[in-house]
FITORDREN-447409 format. One record per residue: residue in one letter; chain; x, y, z of N, C-alpha, C in turn; residue number from 1. Coordinates in pm, 1 decimal, m for minus. Example, Ala and Ser with C-alpha at 12.3 -4.5 7.8 and 13.67 -1.06 7.14 Angstrom:
REM FITORDREN-447409
   residu   chaine     n.east    n.north       n.up    ca.east   ca.north      ca.up     c.east    c.north       c.up   num
        A        A     1319.0     m569.0      780.0     1230.0     m450.0      780.0     1320.0     m330.0      780.0     1
        S        A     1285.0     m225.0      708.0     1367.0     m106.0      714.0     1290.0        3.0      787.0     2
***
This chain:
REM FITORDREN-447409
   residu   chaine     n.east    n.north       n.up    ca.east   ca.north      ca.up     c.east    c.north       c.up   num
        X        A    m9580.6     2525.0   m13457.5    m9473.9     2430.5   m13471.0    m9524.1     2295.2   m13427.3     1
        X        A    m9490.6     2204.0   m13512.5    m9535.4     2070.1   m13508.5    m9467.5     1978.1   m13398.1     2
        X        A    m9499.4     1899.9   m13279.7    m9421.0     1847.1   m13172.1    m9309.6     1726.9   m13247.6     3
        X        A    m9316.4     1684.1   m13363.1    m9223.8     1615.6   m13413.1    m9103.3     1656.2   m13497.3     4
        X        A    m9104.2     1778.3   m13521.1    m9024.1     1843.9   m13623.5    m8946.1     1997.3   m13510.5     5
        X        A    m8838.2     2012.3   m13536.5    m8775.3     2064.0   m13482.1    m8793.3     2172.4   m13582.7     6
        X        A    m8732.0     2297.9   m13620.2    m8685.3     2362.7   m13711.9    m8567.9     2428.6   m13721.3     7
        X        A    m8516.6     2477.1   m13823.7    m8354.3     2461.8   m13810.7    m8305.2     2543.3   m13705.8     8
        X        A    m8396.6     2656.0   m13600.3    m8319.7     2740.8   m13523.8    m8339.1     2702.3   m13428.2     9
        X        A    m8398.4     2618.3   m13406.8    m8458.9     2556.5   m13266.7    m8346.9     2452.3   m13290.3    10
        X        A    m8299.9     2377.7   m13361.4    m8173.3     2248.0   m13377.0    m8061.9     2358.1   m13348.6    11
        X        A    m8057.8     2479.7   m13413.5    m7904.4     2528.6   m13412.9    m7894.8     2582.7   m13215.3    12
        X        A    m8012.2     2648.6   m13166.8    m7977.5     2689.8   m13024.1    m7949.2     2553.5   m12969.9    13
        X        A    m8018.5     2426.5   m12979.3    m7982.6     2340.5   m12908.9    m7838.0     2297.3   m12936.5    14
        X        A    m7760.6     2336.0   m13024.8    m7652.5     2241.5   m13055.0    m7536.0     2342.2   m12973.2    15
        X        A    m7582.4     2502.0   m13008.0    m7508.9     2582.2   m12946.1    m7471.7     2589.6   m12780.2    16
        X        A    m7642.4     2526.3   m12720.2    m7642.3     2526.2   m12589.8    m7544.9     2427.2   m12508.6    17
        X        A    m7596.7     2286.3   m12611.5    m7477.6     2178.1   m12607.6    m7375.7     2222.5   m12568.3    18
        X        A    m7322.5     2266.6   m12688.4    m7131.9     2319.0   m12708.5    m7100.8     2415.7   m12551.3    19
        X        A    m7187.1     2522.7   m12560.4    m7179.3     2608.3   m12441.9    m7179.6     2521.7   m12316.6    20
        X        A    m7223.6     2421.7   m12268.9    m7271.0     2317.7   m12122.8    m7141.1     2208.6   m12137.3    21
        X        A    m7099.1     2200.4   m12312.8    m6977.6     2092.6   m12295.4    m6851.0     2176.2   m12251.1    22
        X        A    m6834.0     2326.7   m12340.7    m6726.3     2386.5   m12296.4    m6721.1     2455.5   m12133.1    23
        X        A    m6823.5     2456.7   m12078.0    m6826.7     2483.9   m11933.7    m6791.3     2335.8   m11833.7    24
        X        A    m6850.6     2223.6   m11890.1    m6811.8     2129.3   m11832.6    m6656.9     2077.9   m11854.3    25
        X        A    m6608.0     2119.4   m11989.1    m6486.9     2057.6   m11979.9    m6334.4     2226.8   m11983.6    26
        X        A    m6424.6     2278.1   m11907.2    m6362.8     2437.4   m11891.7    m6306.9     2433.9   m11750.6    27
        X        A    m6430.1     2344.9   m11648.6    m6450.4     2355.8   m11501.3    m6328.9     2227.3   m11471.3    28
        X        A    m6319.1     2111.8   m11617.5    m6244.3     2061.2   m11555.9    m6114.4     2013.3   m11594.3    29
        X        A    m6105.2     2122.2   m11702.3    m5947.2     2175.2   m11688.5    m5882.6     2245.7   m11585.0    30
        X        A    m5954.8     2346.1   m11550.5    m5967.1     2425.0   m11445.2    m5897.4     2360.9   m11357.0    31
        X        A    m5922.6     2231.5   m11291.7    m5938.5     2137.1   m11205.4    m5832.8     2078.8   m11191.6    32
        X        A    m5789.6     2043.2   m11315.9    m5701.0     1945.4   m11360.2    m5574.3     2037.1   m11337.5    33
        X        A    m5551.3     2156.7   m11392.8    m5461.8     2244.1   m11420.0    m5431.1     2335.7   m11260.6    34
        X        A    m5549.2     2277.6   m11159.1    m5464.3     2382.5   m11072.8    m5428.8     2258.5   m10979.7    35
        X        A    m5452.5     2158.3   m11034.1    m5424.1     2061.6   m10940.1    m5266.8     1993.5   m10967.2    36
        X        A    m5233.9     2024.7   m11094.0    m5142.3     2020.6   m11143.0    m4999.9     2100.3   m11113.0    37
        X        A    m5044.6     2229.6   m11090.8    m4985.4     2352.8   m11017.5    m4908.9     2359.1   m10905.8    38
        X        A    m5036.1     2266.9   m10815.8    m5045.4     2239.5   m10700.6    m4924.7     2085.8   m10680.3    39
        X        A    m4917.3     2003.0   m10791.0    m4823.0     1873.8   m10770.6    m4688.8     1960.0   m10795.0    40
        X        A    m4652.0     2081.0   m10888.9    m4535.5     2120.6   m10947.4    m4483.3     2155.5   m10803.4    41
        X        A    m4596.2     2283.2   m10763.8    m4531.1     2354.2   m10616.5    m4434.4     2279.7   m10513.5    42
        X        A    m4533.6     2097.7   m10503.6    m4511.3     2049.1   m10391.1    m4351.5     1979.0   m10453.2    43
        X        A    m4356.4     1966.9   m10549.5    m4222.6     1865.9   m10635.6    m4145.0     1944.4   m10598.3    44
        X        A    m4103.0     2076.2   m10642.6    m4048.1     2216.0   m10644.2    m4008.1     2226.2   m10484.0    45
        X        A    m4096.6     2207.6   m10406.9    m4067.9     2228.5   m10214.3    m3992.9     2090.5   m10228.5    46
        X        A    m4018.2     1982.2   m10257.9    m3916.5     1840.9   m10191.1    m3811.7     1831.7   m10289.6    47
        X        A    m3804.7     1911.1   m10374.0    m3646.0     1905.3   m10466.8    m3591.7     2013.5   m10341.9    48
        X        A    m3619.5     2124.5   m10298.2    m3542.3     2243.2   m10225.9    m3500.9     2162.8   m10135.3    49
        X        A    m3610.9     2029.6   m10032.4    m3549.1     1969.4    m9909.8    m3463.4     1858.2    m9971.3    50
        X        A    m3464.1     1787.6   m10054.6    m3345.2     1724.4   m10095.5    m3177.3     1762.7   m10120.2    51
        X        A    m3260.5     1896.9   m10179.7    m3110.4     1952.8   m10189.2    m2961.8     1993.2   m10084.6    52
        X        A    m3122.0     2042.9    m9956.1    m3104.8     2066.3    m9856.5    m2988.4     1913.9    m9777.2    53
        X        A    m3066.7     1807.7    m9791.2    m3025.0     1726.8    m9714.3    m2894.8     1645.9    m9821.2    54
        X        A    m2894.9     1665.0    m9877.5    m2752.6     1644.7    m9978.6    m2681.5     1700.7    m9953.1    55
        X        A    m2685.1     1820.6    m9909.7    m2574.5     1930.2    m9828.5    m2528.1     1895.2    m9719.5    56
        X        A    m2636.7     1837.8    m9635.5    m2607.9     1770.6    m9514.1    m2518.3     1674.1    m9510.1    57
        X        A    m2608.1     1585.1    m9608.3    m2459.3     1446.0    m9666.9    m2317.4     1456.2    m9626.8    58
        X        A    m2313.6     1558.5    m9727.5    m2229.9     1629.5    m9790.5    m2115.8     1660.8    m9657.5    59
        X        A    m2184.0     1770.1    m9571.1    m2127.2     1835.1    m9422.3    m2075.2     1707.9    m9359.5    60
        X        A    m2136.5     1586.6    m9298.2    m2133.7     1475.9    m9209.7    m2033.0     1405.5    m9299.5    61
        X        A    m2026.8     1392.4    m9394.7    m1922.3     1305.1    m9475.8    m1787.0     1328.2    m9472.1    62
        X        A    m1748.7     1474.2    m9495.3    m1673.0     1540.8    m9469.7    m1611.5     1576.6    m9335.6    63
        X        A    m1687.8     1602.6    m9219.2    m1698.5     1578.3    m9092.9    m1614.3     1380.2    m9038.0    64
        X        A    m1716.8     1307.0    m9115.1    m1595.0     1141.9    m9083.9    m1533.2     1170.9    m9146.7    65
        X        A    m1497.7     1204.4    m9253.7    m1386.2     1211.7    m9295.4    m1226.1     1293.0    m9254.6    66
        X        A    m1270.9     1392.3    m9159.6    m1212.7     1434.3    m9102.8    m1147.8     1351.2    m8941.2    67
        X        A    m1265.6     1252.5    m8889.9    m1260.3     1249.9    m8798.9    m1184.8     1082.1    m8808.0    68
        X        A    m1193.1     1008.8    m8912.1    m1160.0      879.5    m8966.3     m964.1      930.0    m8920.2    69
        X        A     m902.1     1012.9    m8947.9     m750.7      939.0    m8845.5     m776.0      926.7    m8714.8    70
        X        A     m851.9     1036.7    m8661.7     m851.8     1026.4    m8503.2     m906.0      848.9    m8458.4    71
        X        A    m1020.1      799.4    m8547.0    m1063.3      744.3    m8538.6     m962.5      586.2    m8510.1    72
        X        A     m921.2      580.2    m8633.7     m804.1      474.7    m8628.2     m688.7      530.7    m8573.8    73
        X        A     m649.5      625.8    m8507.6     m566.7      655.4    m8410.6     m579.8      588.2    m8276.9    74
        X        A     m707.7      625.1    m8221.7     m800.3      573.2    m8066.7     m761.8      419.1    m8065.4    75
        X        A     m833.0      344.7    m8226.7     m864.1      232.2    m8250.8     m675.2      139.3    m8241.3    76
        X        A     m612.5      246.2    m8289.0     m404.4      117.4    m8273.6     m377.5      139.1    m8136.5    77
        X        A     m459.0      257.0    m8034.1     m396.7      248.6    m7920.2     m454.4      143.5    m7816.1    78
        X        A     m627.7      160.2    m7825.3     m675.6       32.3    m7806.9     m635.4      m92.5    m7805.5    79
        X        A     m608.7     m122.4    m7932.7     m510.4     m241.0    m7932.2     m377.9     m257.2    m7885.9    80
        X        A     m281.0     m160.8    m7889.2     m140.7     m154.8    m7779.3     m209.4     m132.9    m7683.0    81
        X        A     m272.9     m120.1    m7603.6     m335.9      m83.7    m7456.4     m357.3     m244.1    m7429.2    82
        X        A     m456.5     m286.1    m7523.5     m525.2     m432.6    m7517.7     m349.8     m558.9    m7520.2    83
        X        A     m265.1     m508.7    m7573.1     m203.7     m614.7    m7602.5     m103.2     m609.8    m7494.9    84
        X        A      m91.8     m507.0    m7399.4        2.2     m448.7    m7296.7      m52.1     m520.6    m7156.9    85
        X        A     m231.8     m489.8    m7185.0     m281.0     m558.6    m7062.8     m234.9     m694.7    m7025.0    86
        X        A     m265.3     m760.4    m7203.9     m233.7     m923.6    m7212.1     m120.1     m956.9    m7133.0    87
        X        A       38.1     m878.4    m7175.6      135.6     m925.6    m7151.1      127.2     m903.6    m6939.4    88
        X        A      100.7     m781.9    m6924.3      127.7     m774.8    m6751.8       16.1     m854.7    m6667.1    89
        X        A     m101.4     m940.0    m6726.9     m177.6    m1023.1    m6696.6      m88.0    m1137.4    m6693.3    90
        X        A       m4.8    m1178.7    m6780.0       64.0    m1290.0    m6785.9      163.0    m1255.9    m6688.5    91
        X        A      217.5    m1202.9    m6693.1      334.2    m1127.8    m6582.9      225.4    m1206.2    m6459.1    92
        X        A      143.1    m1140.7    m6411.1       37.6    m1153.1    m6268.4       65.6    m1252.9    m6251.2    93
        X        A      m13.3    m1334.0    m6338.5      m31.4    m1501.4    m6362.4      127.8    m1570.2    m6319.0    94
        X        A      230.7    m1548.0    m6361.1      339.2    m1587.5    m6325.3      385.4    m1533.3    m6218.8    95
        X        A      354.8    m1471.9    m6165.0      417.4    m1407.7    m6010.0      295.9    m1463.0    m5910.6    96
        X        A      172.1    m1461.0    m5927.3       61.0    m1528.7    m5854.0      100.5    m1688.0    m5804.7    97
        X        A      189.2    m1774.6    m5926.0      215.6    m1875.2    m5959.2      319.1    m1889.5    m5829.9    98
        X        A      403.8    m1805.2    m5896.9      560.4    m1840.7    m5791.2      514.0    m1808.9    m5628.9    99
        X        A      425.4    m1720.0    m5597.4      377.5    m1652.3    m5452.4      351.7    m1802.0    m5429.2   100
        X        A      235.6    m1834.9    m5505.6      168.8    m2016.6    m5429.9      281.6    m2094.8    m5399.7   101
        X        A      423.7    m2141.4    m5466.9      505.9    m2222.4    m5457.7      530.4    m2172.4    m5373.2   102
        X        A      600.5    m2074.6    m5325.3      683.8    m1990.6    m5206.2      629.0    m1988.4    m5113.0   103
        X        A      466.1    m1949.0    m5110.7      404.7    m2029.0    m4996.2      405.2    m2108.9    m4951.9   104
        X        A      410.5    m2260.2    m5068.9      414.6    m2388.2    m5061.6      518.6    m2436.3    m4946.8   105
        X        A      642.5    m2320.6    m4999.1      778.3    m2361.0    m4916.2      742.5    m2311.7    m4809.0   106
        X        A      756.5    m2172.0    m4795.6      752.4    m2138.7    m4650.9      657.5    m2263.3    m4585.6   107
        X        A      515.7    m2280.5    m4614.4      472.9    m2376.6    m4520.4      491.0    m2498.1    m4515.0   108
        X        A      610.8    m2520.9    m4606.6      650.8    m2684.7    m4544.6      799.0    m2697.2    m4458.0   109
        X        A      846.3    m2578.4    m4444.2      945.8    m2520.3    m4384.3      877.8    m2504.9    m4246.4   110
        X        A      798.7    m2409.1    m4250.7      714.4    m2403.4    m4127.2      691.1    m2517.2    m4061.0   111
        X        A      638.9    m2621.0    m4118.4      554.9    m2744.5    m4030.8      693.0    m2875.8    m4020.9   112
        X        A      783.6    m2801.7    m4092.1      921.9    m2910.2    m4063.5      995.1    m2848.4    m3919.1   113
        X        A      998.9    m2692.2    m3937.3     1053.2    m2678.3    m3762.9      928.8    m2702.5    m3648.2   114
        X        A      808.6    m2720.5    m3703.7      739.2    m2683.1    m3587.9      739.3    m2870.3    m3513.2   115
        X        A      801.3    m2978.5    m3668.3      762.9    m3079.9    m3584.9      875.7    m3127.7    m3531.0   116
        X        A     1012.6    m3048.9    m3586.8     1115.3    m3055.0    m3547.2     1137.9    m3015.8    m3366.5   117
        X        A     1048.4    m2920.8    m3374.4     1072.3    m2827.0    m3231.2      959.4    m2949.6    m3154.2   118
        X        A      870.7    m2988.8    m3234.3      797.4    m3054.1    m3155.5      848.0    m3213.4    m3051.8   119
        X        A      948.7    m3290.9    m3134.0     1001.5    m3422.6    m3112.2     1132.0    m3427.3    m3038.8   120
        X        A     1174.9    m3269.8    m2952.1     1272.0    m3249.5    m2861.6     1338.6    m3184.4    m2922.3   121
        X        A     1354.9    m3155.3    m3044.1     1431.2    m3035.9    m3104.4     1589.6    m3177.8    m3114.5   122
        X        A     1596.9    m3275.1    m3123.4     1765.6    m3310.7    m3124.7     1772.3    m3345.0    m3240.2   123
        X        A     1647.2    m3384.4    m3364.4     1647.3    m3432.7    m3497.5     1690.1    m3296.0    m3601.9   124
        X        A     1640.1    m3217.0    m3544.0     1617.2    m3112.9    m3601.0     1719.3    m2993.7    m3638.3   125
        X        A     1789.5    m2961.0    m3743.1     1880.2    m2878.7    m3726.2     1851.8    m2715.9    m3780.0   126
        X        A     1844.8    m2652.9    m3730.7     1798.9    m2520.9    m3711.0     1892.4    m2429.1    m3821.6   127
        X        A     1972.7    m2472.3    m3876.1     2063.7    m2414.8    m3989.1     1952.7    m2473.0    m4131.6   128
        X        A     1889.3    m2544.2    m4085.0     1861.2    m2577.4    m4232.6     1683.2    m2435.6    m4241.8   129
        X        A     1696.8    m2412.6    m4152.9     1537.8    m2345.3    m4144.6     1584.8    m2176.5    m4146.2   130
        X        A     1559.2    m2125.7    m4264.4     1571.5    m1959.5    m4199.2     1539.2    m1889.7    m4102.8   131
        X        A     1638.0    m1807.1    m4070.7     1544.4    m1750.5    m3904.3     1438.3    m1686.0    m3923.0   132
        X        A     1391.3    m1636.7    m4038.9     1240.5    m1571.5    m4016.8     1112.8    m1666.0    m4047.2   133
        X        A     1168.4    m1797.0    m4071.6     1058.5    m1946.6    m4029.3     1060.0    m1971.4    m3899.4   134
        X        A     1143.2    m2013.6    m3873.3     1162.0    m2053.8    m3699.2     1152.8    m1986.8    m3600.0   135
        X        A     1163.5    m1852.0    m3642.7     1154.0    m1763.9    m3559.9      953.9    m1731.6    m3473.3   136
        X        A      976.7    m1741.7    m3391.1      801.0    m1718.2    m3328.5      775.6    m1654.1    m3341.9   137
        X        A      854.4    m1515.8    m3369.0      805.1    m1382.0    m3403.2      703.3    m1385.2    m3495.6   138
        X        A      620.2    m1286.8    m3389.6      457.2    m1241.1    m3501.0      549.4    m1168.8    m3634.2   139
        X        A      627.2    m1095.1    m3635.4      623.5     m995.8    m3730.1      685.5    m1090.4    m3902.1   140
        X        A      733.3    m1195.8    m3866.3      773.3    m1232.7    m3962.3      717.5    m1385.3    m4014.2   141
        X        A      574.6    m1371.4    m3945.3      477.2    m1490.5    m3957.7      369.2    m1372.6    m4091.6   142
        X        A      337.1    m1466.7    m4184.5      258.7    m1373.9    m4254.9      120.3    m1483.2    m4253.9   143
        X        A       50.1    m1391.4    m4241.8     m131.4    m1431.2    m4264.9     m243.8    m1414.5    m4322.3   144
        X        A     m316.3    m1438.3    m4388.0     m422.5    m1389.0    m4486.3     m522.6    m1296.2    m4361.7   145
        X        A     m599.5    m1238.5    m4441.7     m717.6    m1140.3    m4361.5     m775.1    m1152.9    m4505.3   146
        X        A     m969.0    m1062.7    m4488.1    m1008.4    m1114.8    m4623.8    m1095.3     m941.0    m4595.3   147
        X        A    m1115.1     m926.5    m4739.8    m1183.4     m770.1    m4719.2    m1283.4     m756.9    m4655.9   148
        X        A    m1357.5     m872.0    m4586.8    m1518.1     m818.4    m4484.1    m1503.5     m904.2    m4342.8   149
        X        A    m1424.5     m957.7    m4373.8    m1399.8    m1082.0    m4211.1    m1320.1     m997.3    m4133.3   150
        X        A    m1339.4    m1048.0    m3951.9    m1291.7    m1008.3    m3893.7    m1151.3    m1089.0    m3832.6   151
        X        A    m1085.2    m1193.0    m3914.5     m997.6    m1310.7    m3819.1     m898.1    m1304.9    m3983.4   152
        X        A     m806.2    m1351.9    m3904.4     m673.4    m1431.6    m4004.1     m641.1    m1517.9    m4048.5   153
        X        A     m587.2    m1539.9    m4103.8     m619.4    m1727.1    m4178.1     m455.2    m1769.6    m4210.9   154
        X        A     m432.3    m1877.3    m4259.0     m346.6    m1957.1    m4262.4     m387.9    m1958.3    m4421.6   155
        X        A     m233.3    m1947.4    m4517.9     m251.2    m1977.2    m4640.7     m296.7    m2109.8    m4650.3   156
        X        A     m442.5    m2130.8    m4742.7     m496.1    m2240.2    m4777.2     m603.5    m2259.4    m4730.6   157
        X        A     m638.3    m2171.5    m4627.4     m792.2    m2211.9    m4512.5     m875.9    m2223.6    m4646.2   158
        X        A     m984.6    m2253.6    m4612.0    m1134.7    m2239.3    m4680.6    m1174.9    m2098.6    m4696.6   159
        X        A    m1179.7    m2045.4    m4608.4    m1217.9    m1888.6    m4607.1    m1153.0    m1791.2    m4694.7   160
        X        A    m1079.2    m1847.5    m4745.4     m998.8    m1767.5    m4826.1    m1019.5    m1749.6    m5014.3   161
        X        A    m1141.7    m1801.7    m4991.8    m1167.8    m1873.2    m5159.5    m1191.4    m1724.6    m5216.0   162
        X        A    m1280.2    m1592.0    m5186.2    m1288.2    m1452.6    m5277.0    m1186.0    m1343.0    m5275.3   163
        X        A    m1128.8    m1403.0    m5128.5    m1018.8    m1253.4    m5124.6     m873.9    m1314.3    m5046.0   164
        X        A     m761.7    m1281.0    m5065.5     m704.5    m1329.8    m4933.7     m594.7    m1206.1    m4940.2   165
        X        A     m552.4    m1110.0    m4847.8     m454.9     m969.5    m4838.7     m340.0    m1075.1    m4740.8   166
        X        A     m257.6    m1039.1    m4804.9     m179.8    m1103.9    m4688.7      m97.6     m975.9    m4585.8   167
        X        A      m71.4    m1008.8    m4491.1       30.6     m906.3    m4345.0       52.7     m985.3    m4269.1   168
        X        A      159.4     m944.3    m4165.5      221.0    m1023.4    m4082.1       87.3    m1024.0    m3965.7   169
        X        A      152.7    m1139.5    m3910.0       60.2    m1152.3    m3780.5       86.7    m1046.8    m3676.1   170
        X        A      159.5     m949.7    m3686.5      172.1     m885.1    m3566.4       61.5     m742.5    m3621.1   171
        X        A      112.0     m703.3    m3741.8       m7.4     m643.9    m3805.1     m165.0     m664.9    m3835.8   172
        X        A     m188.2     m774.0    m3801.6     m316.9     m831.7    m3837.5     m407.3     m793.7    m3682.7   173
        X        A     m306.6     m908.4    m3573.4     m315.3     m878.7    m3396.5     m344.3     m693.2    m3389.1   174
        X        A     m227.5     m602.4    m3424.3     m228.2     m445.0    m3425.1     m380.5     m380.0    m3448.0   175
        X        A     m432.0     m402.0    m3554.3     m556.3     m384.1    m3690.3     m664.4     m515.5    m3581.0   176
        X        A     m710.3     m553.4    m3475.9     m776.0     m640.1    m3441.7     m815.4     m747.8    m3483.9   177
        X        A     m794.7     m793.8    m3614.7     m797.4     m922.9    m3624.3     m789.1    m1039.3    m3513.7   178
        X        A     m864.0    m1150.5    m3525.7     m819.2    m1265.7    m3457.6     m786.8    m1351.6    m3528.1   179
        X        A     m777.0    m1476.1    m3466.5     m728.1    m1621.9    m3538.3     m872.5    m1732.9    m3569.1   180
        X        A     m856.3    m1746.4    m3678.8     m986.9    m1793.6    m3758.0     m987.1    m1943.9    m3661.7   181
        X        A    m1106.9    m1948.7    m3617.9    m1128.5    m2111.4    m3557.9    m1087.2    m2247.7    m3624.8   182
        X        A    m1096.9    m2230.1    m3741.2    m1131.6    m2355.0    m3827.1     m948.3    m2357.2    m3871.7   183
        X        A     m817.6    m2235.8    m3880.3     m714.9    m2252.0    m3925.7     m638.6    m2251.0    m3833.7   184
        X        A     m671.1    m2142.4    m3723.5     m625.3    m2140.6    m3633.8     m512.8    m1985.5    m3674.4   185
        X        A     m555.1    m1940.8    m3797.5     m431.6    m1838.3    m3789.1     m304.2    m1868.1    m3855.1   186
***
């Protein structure tokens, strides 16, 4: 056999061998292709089951607020009558806090009218115009601030009185050890 000339069985094994090396090569990668393919269906197939899954869930929790949506706006109108109840007895406070200061106001200008009354011989002074539980010296019907951490009594208006002021009579305050604040005198 001549090195330039093939002859026809020597062309036909080569063409056969061809075909045989192409269908193994494109055999191996179908193969390939097809289990890899298999392999995308399986995994599609598993995250459709967890979707379904969690659509159910949806589904449960939705139904669940939905159940729970009167309670919900039930809580939510009492809230607000609660909220609008506070408003009004805050205002109430505010107006009784108000009138306490005036009434204080009086008592202590009542107070410092007998005391200067009693002070200038008592003959200016007429003792009908002063209630007896002003004029009166009695501790029990003298009232005085105390404050929740101090140990002394105060006079409505001291300085000391700016975070807290409880008010009780002075005989209760004296009882409970209190003293008389330096700076008011009580």
């Amino acid at each position: 056999m001549d090195g330039k000339k093939f002859d026809k069985n020597t062309l036909k094994t080569l063409i056969i061998a061809a075909s045989l090396l192409l269908n193994c090569v494109l055999g191996g990668a179908s193969y390939t292709y097809y289990h890899h393919l298999a392999e995308q269906m399986n995994e599609t197939a598993s995250l459709q089951s967890q979707v379904s899954h969690l659509e159910g869930s949806v589904s449960d929790l939705q139904a669940q607020a939905d159940e729970s949506q009167p309670t919900i706006d039930g809580l939510k109108a009492q809230v607000a009558s609660l909220t609008e109840e506070k408003n009004s007895l805050q205002s109430q406070v505010d107006t009784l806090t108000s009138q306490k200061a005036d009434l204080q106001k009086q008592v202590d200008t009542l107070k410092a009218g007998a005391s200067s009354g009693s002070s200038s011989g008592g003959s200016s002074s007429d003792s009908s115009s002063v209630p007896a539980a002003y004029s009166s010296s009695d501790d029990q019907s003298e009232t005085v601030y105390v404050t929740d951490t101090g140990s002394k009594y105060h006079s409505a208006g001291c300085r000391y009185l700016k975070k807290s002021q409880i008010p009780m009579s002075l005989s209760e305050a004296k009882r409970q050890g209190y003293t008389a604040c330096s700076v008011c005198g009580g």
